[in-house]
N, C-alpha and C positions, 0 to 999 in steps of 0.2 A: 853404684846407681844402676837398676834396670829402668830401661827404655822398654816398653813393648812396641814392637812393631807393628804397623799399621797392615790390616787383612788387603789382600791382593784384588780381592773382591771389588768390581766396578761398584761405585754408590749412586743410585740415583737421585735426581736434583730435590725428589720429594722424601727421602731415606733423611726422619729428622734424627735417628741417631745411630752408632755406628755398630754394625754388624757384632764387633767383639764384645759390645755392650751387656752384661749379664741382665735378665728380671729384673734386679734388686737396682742394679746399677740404672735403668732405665728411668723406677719406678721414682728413685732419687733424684734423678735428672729432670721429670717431669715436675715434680714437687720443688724442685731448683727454678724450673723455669717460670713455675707459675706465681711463686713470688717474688722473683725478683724483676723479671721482665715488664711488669704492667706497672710499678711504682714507677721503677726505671724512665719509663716511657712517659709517664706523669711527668716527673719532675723535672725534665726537660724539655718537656711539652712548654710549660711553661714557663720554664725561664727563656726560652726561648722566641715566648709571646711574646715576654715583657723585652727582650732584646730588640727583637723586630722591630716592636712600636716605637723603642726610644731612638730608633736610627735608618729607620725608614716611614714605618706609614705617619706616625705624630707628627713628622717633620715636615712631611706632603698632606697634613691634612689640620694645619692650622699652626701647630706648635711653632713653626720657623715665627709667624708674624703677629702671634702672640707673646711669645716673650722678647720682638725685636730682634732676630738673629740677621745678622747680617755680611758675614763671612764664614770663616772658617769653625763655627762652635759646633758643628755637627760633631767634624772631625775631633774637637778637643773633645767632647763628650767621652767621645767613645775610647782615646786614649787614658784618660783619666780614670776611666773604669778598668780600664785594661792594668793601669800600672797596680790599682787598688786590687785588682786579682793577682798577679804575679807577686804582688808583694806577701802578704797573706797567704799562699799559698807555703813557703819557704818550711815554717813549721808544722805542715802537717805530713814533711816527709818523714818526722818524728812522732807523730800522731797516728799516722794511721794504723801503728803498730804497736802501739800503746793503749786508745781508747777505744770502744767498741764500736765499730762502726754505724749498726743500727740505733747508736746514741748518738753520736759523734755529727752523723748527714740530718738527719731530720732537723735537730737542733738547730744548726745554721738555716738551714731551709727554714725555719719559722720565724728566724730574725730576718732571715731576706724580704719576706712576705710582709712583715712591719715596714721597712723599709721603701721595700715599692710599692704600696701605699701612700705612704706619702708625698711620691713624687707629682700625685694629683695637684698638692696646695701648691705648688712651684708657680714663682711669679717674677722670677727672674732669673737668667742665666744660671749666677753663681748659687743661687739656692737648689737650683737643679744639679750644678755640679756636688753641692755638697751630699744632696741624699743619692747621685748617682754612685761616687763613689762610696758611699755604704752598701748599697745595692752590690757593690763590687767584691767588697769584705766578706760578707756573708756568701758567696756565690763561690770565694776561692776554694774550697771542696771540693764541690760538688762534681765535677768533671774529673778530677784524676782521683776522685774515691769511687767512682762509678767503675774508672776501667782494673783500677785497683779489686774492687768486689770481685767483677766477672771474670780476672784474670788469677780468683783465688782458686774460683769453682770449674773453670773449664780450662778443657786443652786445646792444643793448638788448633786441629782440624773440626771444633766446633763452636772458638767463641767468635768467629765474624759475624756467625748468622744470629746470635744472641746481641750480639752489640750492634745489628742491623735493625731489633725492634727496640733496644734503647735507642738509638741516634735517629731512626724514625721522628722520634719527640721532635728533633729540630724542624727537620720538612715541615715534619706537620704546623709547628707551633709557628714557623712563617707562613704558611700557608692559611692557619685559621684567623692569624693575626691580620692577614690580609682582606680576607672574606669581611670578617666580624668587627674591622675599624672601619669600612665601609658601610656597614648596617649600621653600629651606632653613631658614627656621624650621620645620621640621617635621622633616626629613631631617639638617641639619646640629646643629640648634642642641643644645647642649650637649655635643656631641663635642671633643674634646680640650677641655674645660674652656671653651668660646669660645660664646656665646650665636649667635643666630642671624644678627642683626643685625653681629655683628663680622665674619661668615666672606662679607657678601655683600663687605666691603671688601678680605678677601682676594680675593674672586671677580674682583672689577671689575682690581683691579692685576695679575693673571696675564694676563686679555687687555689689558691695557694695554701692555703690553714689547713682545710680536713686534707690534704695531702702528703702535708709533713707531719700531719698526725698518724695519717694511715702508715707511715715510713719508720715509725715506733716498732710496727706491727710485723711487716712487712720485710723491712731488708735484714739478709741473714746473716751477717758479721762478715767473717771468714771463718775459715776452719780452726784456726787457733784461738776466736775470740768469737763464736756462733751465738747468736739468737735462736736459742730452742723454744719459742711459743709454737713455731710451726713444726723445727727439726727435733727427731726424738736423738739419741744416742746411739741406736743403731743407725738411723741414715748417717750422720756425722763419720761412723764407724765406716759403711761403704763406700761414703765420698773421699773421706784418706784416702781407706786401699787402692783407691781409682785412680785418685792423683798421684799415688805413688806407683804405681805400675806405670805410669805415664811419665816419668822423671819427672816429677813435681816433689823436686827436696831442695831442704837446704846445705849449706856448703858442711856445716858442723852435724846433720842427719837429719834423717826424712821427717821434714813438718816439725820440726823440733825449737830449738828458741829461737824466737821470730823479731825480737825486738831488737829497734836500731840503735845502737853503740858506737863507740868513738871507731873502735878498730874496725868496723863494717864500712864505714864512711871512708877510712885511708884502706883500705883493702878495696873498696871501690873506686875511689879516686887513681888508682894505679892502672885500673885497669882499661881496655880500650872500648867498653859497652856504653859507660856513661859517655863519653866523646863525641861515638859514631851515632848513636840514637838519640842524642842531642843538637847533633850537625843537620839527622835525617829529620829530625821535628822541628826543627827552623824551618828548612825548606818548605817542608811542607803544609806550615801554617802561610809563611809568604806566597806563596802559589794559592794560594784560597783568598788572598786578598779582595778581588775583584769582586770575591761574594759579598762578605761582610760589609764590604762600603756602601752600599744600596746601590750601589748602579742602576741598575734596572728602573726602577721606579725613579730614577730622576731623570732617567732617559723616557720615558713616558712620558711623566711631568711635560717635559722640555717642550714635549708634539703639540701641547698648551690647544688638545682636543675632546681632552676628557676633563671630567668633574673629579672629587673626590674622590666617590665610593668606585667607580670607573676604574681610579688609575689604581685605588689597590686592591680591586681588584684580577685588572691584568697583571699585577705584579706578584701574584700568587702562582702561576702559571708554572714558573722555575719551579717553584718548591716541590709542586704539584708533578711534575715529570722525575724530581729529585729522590721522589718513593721508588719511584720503576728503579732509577737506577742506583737506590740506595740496595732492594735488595736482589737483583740480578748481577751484581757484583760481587754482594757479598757470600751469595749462597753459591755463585761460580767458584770464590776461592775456596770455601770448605769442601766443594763436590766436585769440580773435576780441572778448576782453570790452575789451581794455586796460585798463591798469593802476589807472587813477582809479575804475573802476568795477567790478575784483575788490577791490580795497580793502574800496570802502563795501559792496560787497555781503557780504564775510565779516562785516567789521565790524557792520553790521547784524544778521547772523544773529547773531552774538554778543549783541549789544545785546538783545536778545528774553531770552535766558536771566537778564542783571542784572538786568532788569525783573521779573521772577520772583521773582528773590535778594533783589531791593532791600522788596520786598511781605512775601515770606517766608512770611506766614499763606495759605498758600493749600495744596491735597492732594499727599502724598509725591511722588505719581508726576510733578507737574510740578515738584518738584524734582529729580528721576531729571533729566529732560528738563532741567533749567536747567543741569546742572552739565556734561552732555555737549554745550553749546553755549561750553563755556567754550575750547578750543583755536580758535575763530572768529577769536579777535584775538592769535593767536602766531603760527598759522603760515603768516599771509601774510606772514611776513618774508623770503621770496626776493622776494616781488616788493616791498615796501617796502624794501630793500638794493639789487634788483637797479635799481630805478628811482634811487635816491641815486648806485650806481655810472655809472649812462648821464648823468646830468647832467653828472660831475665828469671825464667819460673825455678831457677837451681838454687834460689835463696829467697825469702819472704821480706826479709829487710833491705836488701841490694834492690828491688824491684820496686817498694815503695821507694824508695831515697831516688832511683834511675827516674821514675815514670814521674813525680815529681818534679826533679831535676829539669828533665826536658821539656814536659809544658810550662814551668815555670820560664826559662832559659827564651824556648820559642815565642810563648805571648806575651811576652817582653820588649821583645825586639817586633815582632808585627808592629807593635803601639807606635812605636816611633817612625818607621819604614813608612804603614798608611799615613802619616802625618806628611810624611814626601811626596809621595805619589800618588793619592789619590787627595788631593786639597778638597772641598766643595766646589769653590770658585770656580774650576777647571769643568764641571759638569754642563754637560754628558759624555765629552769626549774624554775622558782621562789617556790618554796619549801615554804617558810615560809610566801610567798606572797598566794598563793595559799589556805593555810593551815586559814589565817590568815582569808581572806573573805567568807570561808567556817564556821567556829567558828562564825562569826559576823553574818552572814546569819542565824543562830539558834538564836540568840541573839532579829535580828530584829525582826522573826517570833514571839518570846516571848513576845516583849514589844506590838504587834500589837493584837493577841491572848488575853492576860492575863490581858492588863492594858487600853487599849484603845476601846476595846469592851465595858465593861460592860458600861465605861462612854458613848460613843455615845447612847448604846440603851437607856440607863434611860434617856437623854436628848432631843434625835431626832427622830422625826417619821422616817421609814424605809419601806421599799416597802414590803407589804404583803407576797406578793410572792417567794420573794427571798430566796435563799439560809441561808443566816445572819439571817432571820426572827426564822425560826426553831433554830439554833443554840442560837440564845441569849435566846431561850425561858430557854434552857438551863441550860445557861450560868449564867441567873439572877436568876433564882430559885432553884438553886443546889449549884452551887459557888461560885458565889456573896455574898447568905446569910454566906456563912462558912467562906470566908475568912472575911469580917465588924466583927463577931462575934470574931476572933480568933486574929485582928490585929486592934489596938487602932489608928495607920496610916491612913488605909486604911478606917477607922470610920471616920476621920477626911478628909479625900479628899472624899469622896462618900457625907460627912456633902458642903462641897465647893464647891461640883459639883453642888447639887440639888439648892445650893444659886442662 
């Protein structure tokens, strides 16, 4: 296997690609970006409307006392879709390595769109439960064939900032969801008999169709199973060479058979990647908690000083700050911060806001300020995905099955945990919710810090320059040697890393 090493060359934060980069390889990367990027960002743009609306603004903008909610059905909503994802998901760690992908996402994508649609006629609870969890079904893809795609065609020190204008979709798609259920409760709601709240889910399913349509078009497989409308045979040919001069192979040769097999699965199951980046994506989805639950907007609500379009309006504010720090994070880690240390430092700024949350008795306005620290710990997910993908990139089958694996594993367990600690009933003060993603937030800093460091630097070249460069010099020659020395464990994974 060759590794090319990364140029010595300082990169600047506007350098969209890397100095070793050839013409050809550029010209590939741009025609990479331009079709996969803007679908990307579609399609979670809005599934992530339709997210919003079913667990924040519909809930504060009628839905609760329209269909009689009266405890806890926020929370069960959302688990129920959660377990309809996790479940669903299991066979596409066989799938994605098998069917085409630019067949394969559209597809579900257009049964989602049926789907959520529907959830307009909803007139009671359990009717909603049942088209939610379809909504759930069709949605299980979509997220780990997204990081799946971009972790086919990039490397390490460039897919953050790539999966920084896909995961944009999110921000955004709370953010407009906020604005835009505002405007039609006002505009729409009571027009042909349909409240406000119903017509944003017509809204969301009209740009849902030409989008899975366009996604035919658009997303370009991978390299062992390409959509050439756009790529000819020569790009295909340059993008190889590129990912293989970047150790982008597999265990049996470079880019070679990609599909998942019984032996792949117990040759992965042996190993310690699925474990630790299954341990490391738990954590990290439970640290994000406090986003997903609404908080925010029910703590607005609560001030019982604003109207409707008012409250979600302010409650778009997070999302709205959540861009800055979606990509100052993540273009820090491909350019100069690396990756262990755009982590802790979002994570951090986050952790400032819980601290606030978890206190609670303290004046409004630094609650204003806690809650718009709360996107800190979501949307460094290109670069916590984009680093899971650069570990796993030495087999195509072990990386679908790992990546899989661990968000199925993680939002799994989230479903049940939110059902603990953040009840409804408990709103706005979530105490032990609060308390809870604060404690896990040290947790993840520590597994990202202490266990995942030393292994990337003995294994992956890393950019001279950066930040992580000085620290692992550190890291490896001070605490690396003491802990192999002191833990017969850790002798043994440092022996399985270097295999």
């Amino acid at each position: 296997m060759t590794i090319k090493s990364q140029t010595a060359e300082t990169r600047k934060w506007h350098h969209w690609y890397s100095p070793d980069d050839t013409p050809e390889e550029r010209r590939v990367l741009l025609k990479l970006d331009l079709i996969i990027l803007p679908i990307a960002l579609l399609s979670f743009w809005i599934k992530n409307m339709d997210y919003s609306n079913i667990t924040y603004n519909a809930y504060v903008s009628g839905m609760k006392e329209e269909l009689g909610f009266d405890g806890n059905e926020l929370v069960e909503l959302q688990t129920l879709f959660t377990v309809a994802t996790v479940v669903m998901q299991i066979p596409f760690a066989y799938l994605f390595t098998k069917v085409p992908l630019h067949v394969l996402i559209p597809t579900m994508e257009l049964l989602w769109g049926v789907f959520n649609l529907l959830q307009y006629r909803a007139n009671s609870f359990g009717e909603l439960v049942a088209y939610r969890f379809m909504v759930g079904v069709f949605e299980s893809a979509f997220f780990p064939g997204m990081q799946f795609v971009l972790g086919s065609w990039y490397r390490g020190d460039e897919i953050a900032r790539r999966g920084a204008f896909f995961y944009v979709g999110q921000t955004v798609g709370a953010m407009s969801t906020g604005l835009l259920t505002g405007s039609i409760a006002t505009t729409f709601g009571g027009r042909n008999g349909l409240s406000g709240w119903r017509w944003m889910f017509i809204f969301t399913s009209v740009i849902t169709f030409p989008i899975a349509l366009l996604g035919y078009f658009l997303y370009p497989g991978t390299p062992q199973k390409p959509n050439k409308i756009f790529l000819t045979d020569d790009d295909l040919k340059v993008a190889r060479s590129r990912l293989r001069r970047y150790g982008h192979v597999d265990n049996d040769g470079p880019l070679g058979n990609t599909n998942l097999d019984w032996a792949t699965v117990k040759k992965t199951l042996r190993g310690w990647k699925i474990y630790v980046l299954t341990l490391w994506d738990i954590v990290f989805w439970a640290s994000g908690l406090h986003v997903s639950g609404g908080t925010y907007l029910l703590w607005i609500k609560s001030l019982g000083r604003y109207g409707v379009a008012d409250v979600n309006n302010l409650g778009s504010t997070a999302a709205a700050i959540g861009i800055f720090y979606l990509f100052l994070f993540a273009f820090a880690s491909d350019m100069f911060l690396g990756k262990s240390w755009a982590l802790s430092l979002s994570y951090g700024w986050n952790m400032i806001g819980l601290v606030i949350l978890v206190v609670w008795n303290v004046p409004e306005s630094a609650k204003w300020f806690a809650y718009n620290t709360l996107y800190g710990a979501t949307v460094i997910s290109p670069v916590f995905h984009g680093w899971a993908n650069d570990i796993l990139k030495h087999n195509t089958a072990e990386r679908a099955f790992v990546l899989v694996t661990m968000n199925c594993v993680a939002q799994g367990m989230s479903a049940w945990i939110a059902l603990l600690i953040f009840p409804t009933v408990e709103a706005p003060r979530f105490t032990k919710g609060f308390s809870f993603t604060l404690a896990v937030s040290f947790v993840f800093l520590g597994i990202t810090q202490i266990l995942l460091c030393p292994y990337f630097y003995y294994n992956y070249p890393i950019p001279p320059h950066s930040l992580d460069t000085r620290k692992s010099i550190w890291v490896l020659k001070t605490s690396l040697p003491v802990l192999i020395s002191s833990s017969p464990q850790i002798k043994m994974f440092t022996w399985v890393s270097a295999k």
